[in-house]
N, C-alpha and C positions, 0 to 999 in steps of 0.2 A: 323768186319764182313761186307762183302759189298754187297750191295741190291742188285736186280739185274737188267736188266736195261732196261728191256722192262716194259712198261707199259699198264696193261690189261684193256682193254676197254671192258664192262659183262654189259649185259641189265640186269642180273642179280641184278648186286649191282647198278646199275645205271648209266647218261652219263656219268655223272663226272669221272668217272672211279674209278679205285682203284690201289693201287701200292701191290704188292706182294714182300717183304722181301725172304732172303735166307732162309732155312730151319734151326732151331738149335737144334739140336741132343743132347739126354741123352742117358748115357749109362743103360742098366738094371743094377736094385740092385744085389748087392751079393748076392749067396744062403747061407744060414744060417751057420756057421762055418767057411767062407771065410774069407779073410782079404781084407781090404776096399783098395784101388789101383783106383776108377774114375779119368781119368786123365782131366778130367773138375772141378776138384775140392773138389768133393765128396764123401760121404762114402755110409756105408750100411742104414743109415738116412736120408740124402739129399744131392742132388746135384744141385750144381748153375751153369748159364751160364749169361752172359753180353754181351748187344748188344749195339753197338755205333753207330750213324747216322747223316746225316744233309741231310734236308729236303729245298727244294727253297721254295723262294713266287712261288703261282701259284702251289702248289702241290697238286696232288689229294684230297676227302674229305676226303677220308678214306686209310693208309696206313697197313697193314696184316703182322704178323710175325707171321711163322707157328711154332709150335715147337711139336718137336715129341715125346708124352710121352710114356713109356715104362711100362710093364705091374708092380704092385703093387708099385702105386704111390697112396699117402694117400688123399695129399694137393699137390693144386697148387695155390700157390704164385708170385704175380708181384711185385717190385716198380720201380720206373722211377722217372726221371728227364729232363729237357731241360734249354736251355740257355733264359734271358730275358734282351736281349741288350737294350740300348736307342735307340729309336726312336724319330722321326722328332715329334711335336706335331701335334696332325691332325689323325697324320698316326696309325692303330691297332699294338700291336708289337705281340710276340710270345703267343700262348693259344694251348695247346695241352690236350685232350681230352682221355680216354681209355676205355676199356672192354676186353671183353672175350668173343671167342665163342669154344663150343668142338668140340669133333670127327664128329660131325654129319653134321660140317660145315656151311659157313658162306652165303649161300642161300639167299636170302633178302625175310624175312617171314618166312625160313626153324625152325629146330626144335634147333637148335645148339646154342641157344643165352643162355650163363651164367650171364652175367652181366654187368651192363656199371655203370660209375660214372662220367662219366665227365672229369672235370678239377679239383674236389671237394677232389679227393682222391691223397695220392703221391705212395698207394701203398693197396693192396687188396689180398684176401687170399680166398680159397673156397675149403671144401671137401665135404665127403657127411653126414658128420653130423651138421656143421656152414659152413658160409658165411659172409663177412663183406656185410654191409647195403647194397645194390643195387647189389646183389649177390646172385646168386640162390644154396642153400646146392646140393648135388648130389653126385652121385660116381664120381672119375677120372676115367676115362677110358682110355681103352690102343688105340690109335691113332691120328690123327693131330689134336691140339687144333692150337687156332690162335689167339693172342694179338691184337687187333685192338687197331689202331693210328687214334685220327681224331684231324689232324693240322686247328684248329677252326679258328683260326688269323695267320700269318707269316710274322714276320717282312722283311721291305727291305734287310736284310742281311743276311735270310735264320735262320733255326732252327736248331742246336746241339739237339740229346734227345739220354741219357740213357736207357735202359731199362734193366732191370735183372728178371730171371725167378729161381725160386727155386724151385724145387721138390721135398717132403716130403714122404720118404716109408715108409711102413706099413701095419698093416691089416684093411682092409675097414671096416669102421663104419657106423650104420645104418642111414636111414636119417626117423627123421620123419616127419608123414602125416601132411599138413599145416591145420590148424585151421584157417578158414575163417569167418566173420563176418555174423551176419544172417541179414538175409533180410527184415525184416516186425520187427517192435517194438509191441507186442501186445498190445490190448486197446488203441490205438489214431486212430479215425476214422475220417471222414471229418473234415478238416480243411484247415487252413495256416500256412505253417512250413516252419524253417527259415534255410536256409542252403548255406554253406562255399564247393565252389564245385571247387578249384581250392587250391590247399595247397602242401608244401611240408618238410619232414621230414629230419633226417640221411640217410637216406635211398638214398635220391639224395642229393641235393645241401642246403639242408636246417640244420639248427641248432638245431634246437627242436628233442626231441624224440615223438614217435606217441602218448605216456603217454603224456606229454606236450601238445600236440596239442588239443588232446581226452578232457584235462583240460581247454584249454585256450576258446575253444568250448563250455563249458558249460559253462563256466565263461562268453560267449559273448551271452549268452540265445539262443544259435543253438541248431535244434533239430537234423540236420545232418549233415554231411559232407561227403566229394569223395578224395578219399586216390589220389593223380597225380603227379606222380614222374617221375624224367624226362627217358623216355625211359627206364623202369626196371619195375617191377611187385613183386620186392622184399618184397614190404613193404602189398601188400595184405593179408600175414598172419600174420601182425604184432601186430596189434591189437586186439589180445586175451585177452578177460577180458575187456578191455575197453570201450565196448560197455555197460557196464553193470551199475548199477543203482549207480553211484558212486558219485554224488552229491550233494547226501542228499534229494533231492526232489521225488526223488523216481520216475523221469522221466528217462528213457533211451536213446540213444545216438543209433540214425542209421546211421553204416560207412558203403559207399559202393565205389567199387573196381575202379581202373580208371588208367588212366596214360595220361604225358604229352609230345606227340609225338615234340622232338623238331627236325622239319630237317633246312636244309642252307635256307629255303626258307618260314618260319613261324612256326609256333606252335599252333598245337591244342589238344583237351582236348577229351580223351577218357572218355566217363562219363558214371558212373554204369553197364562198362561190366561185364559179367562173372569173377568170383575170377579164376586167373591166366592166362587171357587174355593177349600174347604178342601182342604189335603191332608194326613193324619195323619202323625205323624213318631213314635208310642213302638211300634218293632219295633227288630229287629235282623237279623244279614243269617239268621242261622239259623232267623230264623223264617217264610220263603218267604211276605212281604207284601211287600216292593218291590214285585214285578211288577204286585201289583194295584194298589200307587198309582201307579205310570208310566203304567201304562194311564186312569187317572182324569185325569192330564195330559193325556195325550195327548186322552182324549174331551172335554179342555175348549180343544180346541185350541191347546197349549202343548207345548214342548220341555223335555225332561228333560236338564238339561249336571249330571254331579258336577262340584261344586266343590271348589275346593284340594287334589286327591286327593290332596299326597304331603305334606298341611300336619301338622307334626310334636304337635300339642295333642293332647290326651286325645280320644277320639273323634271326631277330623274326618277320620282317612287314609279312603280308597274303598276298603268289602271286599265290595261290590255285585257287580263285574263290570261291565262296557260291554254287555250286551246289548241294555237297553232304553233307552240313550242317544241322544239325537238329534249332539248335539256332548259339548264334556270341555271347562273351565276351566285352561286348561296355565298362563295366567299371571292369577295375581290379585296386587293391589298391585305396589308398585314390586321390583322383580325379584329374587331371594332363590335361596338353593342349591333348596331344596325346589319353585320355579320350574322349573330345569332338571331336576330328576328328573323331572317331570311330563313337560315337554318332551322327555326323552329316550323316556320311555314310550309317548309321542303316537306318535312318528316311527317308533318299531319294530314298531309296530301297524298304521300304511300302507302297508304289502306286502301286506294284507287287500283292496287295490285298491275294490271299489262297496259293502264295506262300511265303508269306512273313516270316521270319526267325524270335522268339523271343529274348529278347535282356537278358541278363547275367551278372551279377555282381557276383564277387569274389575278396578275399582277394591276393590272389597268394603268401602268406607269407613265409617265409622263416625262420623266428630268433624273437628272442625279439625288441619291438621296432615299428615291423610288427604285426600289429592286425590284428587276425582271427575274421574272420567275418565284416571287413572293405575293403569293403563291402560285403553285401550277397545277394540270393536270396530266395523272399518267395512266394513259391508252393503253390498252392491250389491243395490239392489231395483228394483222399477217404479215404486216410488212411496213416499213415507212415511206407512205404512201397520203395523198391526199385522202384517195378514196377507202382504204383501209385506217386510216386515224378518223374520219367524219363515223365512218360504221363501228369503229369503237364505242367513241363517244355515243352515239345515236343509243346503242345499246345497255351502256350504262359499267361497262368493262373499264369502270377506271377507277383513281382515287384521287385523292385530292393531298397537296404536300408543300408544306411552308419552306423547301429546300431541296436539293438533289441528295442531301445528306439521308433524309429520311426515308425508307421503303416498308411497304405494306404487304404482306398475304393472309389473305383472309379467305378460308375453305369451309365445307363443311362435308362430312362424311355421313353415310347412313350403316347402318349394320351389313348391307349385302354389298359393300362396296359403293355405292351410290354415293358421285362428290358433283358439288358445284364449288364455283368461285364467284369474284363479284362480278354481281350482274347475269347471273348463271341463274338456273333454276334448279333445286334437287328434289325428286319426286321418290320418294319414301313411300314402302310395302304397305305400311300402318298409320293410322295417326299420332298413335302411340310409340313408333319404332323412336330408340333413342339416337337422335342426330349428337356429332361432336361436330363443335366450331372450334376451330384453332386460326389466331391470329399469329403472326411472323415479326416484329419490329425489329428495324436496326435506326440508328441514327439519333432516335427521337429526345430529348432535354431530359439530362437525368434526375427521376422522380418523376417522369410522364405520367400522366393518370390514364388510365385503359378505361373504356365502357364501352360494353357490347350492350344496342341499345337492340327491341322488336318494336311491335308496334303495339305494344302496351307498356314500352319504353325501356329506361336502364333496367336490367337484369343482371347483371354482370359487373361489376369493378375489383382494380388491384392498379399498383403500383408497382412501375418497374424501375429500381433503383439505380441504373446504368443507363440506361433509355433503352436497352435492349433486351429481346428475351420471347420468350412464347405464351402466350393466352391458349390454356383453353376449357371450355364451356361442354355441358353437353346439355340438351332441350331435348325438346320433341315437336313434330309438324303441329299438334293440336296447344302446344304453348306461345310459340313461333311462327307466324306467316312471312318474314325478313328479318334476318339479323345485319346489321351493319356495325360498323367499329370505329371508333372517336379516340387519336392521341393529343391530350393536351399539356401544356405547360403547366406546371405544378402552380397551383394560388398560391398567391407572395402572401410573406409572413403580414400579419395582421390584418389582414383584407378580410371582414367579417360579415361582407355582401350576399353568402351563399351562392353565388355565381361559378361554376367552374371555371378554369383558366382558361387562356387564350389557346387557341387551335394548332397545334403543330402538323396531325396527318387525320384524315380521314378518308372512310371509304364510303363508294357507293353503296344500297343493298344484296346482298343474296337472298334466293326466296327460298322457300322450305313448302312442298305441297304433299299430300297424301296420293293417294292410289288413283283417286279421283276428280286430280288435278284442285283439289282446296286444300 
């Protein structure tokens, strides 16, 4: 079949354009008594079609094959394949990506989006009673569906890819109502709860099943987690039952809804939207659509954090901007240079003082091997609750912790009594009046290094020879506009990089003003 050969350039799907395939035609099933005769292959059961292509470097991000389905189709069925020549070293070779959208069409934000997997899947199936993982159950319906192709890499020699569509008749089976997680644990009121807000399942590109995860969660003494799978919302009704008292402690486990918007130009973290919240992911930053899917978060009452903004892979670094950010992922996985360049970026941006962004840690796990909960985030809420853990976070009431072993308190006190915590503000008589900061650790790798950084940076360091012990400092508001606190792993013998060690715990800021609110 050959594509065709104009190239649609739609503010819709964005600059980048998108390429539009030939149309591929199914014949309608037999009426019942008939004998089978589809000259594509098919009977009164199913019928197949195969589509053959090559694709250059430099191809759109997203290429479309419509196919036309015919009224009493059960299932729609893909798989595919492509070529993965050598390449030069240096050079990305071939990665080809796929989904689905139906009759309702492929609108950027429209209603029409069945399913996406990536590169994760060679092949996927959907009617309206199952779905494979990252696939939304549903009726088929009779009109244009469309296979999307997203050529993620393209070697210098151009892509070969397969694709085959099979269509299954029959009589429509019901779909049912998704069972979504609830929102509030009852009985855990004011506290600190430790939660993995960045994960992913079968569902997308991960290995684990959400049972797995649900498990490895409680195993990692989390009190939450945020279901984030890349570009799909499949897995929001996945974990039925698991939420529930399954650990023997008779604590429960709050999952809430989320996804992880991956475009050609970064990746951010839809956190605690609304259960079945799409949000589309084929733009780029040039094409002035972020803003309006932040604002889709946000109206589904969810937090926008980019993720791994300084992660070195083919389109994951953040070329957004922080405008419409609630927080930023400074630490994902266990701790890495491109960790501290995020970190560095974070802390030079906090001199923006009440517009300043809180900072995030998550595991981003995927498989065994990958710890959940390495790292986490731990909320100070009212309660464990969706809406009391998003308002934590929002606020910056949290810290960040390479394990549930490790806990943080970080205060500050003014002479007439005047305390904040993190993420708090203390507003001192004087600019002179002497603030004491004291830090709290327990847990932390014995020989941790302490630094209490401001914003004219370290001021403070020691060593705590246990991992455990109290820090404390005392400044003033006119030295001081945030103190925040950093536990690290002791640098290994001979490492002469001047580099401080890898991250065990740290906090958000506390801010320090005078009388007149500077």
């Amino acid at each position: 079949m050959n594509r065709r050969t104009a190239l649609k350039l739609s503010a819709a799907t964005g600059a980048a354009g998108v390429l539009t395939l030939d149309t591929v035609a199914f014949a309608s099933p037999p009426e019942d008594g008939a004998a089978g005769g589809d000259p594509g292959g098919g009977d009164r059961t199913g019928s197949t079609r195969t589509v053959r292509g090559h694709l250059p470097t430099g191809a759109p991000d997203y290429v479309y094959l419509p196919v036309e389905v015919p009224r009493g189709v059960r299932e729609f069925a893909v798989s595919y394949t492509y070529d993965k020549p050598d390449v030069p070293a240096g050079t990305p070779g071939n990665a080809l990506d796929i989904g689905v959208f139906d009759e309702r069409g492929t609108r950027l934000g429209g209603p029409g989006f069945r399913g996406w997997s990536g590169g994760f899947r060679t092949e996927f199936a959907l009617s309206a009673a199952a779905a494979t993982p990252g696939y939304l159950p549903g009726p088929v319906r009779r009109g244009t569906w469309h296979v999307v192709l997203g050529p993620y890499t393209v070697a210098p020699q151009g892509m070969d890819y397969e694709v085959t569509i099979t269509l299954r008749f029959g009589p429509e089976e019901a779909t049912a109502a998704p069972v979504y997680p609830p929102e509030r644990v009852h009985g855990r009121g004011p506290g600190w709860y430790r939660g993995d807000c960045h994960l992913h399942t079968v569902h997308s590109d991960g290995q684990r099943t959400p049972a797995e995860v649900a498990a490895a969660a409680r195993d990692a003494g989390l009190d939450f987690i945020v279901s984030t799978e890349h570009n799909t919302t499949s897995a929001h009704s996945a974990w039925d039952g698991l939420w529930g008292r399954g650990d023997g402690t008779g604590r429960e486990l709050l999952v809430l809804c989320g996804e992880e918007i991956t475009t050609r130009n970064g990746h951010y973290l839809a956190l605690g939207t609304d259960p079945g919240t799409f949000v589309d992911w084929r733009y780029r930053a040039r094409d002035d659509a972020y803003a309006r899917f932040a604002r889709r978060v946000h109206n589904a009452d969810g937090l926008v954090v980019p993720a791994h903004p300084n992660c070195p892979f083919v389109g994951c670094q953040w070329k957004f901007g922080y405008e419409h950010a609630d927080a930023v992922e400074v630490w994902n996985g266990p701790w890495t240079p491109d960790d501290e360049l995020a970190l560095g970026a974070w802390d030079n941006a906090l001199v923006s003082g009440d517009d300043w962004l809180p900072a995030m840690g998550s595991s981003d796990a995927h498989r065994e091997g990958q710890d959940v909960g390495l790292p986490h985030t731990v909320v100070h809420a009212a309660e464990l609750s969706r809406r009391a853990v998003l308002e934590g976070v929002r606020k910056g009431r949290s810290y960040l912790a390479e394990s549930s072993r490790v806990s943080l308190a970080l205060t500050a006190t003014g002479p007439r009594g005047e305390h904040a915590g993190i993420g708090e503000r203390l507003r001192a008589t004087a600019p002179d009046a002497e603030v004491t900061v004291r830090l709290d650790v327990t847990g932390a790798p014995a020989r941790a290094a302490v630094r209490l950084l401001t914003d004219q940076g370290e001021l403070h360091a020691e060593q705590l020879p246990s991992g455990a012990g109290t820090v404390t400092w005392r400044t003033t508001v006119s030295l001081a506009a945030y103190v925040r606190a950093e536990v690290r792993h002791p640098v290994a013998d001979g490492d002469t990089s001047g580099l401080p060690g890898a991250m065990s715990a740290m906090t958000n800021p506390l801010w320090l003003t005078g009388p007149d609110g500077r």
